[in-house]
N, C-alpha and C positions, 0 to 999 in steps of 0.2 A: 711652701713659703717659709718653713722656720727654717729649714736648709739654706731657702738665700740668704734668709736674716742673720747666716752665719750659726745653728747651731742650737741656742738658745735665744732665749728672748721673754721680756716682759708680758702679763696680759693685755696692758693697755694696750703695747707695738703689735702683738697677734691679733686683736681684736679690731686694731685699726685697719691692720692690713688682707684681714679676713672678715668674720661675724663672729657673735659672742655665740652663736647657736653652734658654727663650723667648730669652733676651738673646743665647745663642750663636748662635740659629738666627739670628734678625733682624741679628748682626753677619754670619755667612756670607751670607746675600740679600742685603747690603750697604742693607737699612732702616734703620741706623744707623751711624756713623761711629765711630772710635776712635782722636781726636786726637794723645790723650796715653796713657802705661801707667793703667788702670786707670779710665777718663774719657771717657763717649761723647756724641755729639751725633746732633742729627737731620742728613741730607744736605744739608740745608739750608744748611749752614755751607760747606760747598766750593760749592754755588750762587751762594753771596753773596759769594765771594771771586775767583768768577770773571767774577761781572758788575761786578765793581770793575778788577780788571784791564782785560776789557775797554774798559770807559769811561776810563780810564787816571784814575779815582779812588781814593778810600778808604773802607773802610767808618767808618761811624759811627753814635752812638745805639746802639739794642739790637742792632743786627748787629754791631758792635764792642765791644757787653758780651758776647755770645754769642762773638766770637772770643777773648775775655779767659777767657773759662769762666764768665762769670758767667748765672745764670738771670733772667728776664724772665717778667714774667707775662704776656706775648705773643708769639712767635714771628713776628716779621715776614714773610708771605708775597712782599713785595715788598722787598728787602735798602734799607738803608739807606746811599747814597754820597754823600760828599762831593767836590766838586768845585771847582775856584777860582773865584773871584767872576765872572771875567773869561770866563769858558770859555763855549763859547756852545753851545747845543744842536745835535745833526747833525742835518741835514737830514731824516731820516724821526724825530726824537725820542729821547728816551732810551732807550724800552722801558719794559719792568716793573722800574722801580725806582722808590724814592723819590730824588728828586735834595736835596743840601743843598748851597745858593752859601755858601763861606767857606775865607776864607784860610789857612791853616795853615801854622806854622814849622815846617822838616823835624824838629825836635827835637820835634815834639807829633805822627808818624807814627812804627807801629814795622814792622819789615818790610816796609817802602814799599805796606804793606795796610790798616792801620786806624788811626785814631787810638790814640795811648795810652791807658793805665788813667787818666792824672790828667784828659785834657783829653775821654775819654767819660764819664769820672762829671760833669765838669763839665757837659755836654751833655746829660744823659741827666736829670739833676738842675734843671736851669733850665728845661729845651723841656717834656719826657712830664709828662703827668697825674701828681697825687700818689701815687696806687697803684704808679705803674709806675716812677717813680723811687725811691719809696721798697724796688720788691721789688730792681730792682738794686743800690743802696746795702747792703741787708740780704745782699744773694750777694756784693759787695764784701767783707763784713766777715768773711763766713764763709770765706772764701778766703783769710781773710788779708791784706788789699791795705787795710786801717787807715791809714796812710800815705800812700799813693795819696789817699784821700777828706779825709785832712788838707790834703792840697794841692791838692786840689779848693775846699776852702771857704779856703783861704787868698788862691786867686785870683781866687775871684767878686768881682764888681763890677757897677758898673750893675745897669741892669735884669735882675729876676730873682736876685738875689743873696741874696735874701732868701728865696726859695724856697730855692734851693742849702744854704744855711745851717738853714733850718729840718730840711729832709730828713737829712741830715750829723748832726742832733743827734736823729732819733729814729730814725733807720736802727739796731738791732741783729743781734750776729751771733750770736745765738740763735734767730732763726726758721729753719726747715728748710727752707722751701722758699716760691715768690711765692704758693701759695694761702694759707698764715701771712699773709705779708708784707702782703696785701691786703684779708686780714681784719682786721688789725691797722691800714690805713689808713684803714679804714670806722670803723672803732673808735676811733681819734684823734680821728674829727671829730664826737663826740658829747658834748656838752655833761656836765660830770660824774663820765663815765668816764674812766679809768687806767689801760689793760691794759698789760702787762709779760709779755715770751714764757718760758712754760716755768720758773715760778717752783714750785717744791716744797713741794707741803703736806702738814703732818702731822700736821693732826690727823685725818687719818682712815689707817686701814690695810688695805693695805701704803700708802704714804705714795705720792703720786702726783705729776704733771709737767704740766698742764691745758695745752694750747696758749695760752694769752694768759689772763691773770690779774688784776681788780685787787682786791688785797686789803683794800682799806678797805671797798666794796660788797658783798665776799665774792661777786663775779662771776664765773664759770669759762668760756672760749669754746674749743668745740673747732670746728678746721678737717676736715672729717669726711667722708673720702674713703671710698669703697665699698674702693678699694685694699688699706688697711690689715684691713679685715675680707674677708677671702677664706677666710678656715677661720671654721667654727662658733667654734673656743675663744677666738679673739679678738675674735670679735662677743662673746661670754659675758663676757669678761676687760672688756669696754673697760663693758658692761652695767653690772656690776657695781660698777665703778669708780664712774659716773654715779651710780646710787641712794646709796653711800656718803656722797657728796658729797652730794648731794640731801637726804639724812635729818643731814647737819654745819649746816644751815642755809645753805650756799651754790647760788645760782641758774647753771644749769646751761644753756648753750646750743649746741647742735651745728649747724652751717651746712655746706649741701653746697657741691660746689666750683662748680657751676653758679650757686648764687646768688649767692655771692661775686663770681665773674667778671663775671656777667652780668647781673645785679639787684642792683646794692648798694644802691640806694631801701629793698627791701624789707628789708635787713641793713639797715641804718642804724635805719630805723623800727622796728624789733624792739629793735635794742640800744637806742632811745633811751626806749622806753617801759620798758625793763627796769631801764634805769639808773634812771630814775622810782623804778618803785616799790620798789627795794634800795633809794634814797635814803629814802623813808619810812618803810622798815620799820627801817633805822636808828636813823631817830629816833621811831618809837614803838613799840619792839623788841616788847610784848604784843598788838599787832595783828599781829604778822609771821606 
């Protein structure tokens, strides 16, 4: 579960999405980490901090968004190090890592272990795929680190800069987590569509929070983890909610986190045929 969560995660989000007794056990078997008061990661993270030291590099990319606290909608199996231009590989290779040749000013490394927050958002923002930069931008914001991503796009330049800059202006810190975030990337790129995370409608009741919203189409998308329905009541709760919705006149879509991840053709193709026809039913509202 902290893997889908992207990584790291809160007690309250693991506790929700588990039990307080599963989180304890798995922190005693040492199946999870506990960097910080209140804030766990997968082992993963003292892995990757110790195949940096030994290469006498740094981490970077998502294994220095993950040392930042921030979530990833990947979890890097091979840590991601950076190393100086010049440095030349040892003799048997690097191992299992990703190696990255570039130069860094001691002022753009903290802890002489990772890159900073400004020059990994910059990195993580220009290099990864749109999904993946956008889920860390979005765990940027929710973290607080607004500033950080400020000066991320104040220093893009050159090539790629334009990505940097795009991601920066649609990254929000309202998605909860990178299966949001990446649902919401599939969703950007669809001709039409406007979703907005966790926007509040009321005209139905009790008045509800839809994971990504756009309200012109009257579109509703939820990111729709088996997770959050573990009791009968919330399967019932969340049921309920949907037909609500569904009989308001608004088009209702639930995406597992499988397809998100892992088939977004077939999310895209969905959203784009739906956008379709909310656009028609718009404009010929007695056919709707």
């Amino acid at each position: 579960m902290l893997r889908e969560l992207g990584g790291v995660a809160t007690r309250a989000v693991l506790v929700k999405a588990t039990s307080r007794l599963e989180v304890d056990r798995a922190v005693e078997a040492g199946s999870i980490l506990v960097p910080a008061r209140g804030r766990y990661a997968l082992p993963t993270a003292d892995e990757a901090v110790t195949a940096a030291h030994t290469r006498s590099g740094v981490l970077s990319l998502t294994s220095a968004a993950l040392h930042h606290g921030w979530a990833v909608k990947t979890v890097p199996n091979e840590p991601h190090i950076a190393v100086p231009r010049a440095r030349k590989p040892p003799r048997n290779g690097w191992g299992p890592v990703q190696i990255h040749y570039v130069d860094l000013d001691p002022a753009d490394v903290v802890g002489d272990i990772a890159t900073g927050k400004v020059i990994t958002l910059l990195q993580c923002l220009r290099s990864l795929p749109y999904d993946e930069a956008l889920a860390v931008a979005d765990s940027a914001l929710r973290a607080g680190d607004r500033q950080a991503l400020r000066q991320a796009v104040a220093l893009a330049r050159g090539r790629g800069a334009a990505r940097v800059r795009r991601v920066a202006r649609d990254a929000r810190a309202e998605a909860a987590n990178p299966f949001e975030s990446c649902l919401r990337a599939i969703a950007n790129q669809v001709p039409g569509l406007n979703v907005q995370p966790q926007v509040l409608i009321t005209s139905v009741t009790p008045w509800c929070r839809p994971d990504l919203v756009d309200t012109d189409l009257h579109v509703a998308l939820e990111a729709d983890s088996f997770t959050w329905h573990s009791d009968r009541q919330a399967l019932a709760r969340d049921a309920r909610r949907y037909n609500l919705l569904v009989a308001d006149g608004w088009w209702v879509l639930r995406f597992a986190w499988e397809d998100v991840m892992f088939d977004a053709g077939y999310v895209r193709s969905v959203l784009t045929r739906v956008a379709e026809l909310a656009k028609a039913a718009a404009h010929h509202p007695s056919a709707a």
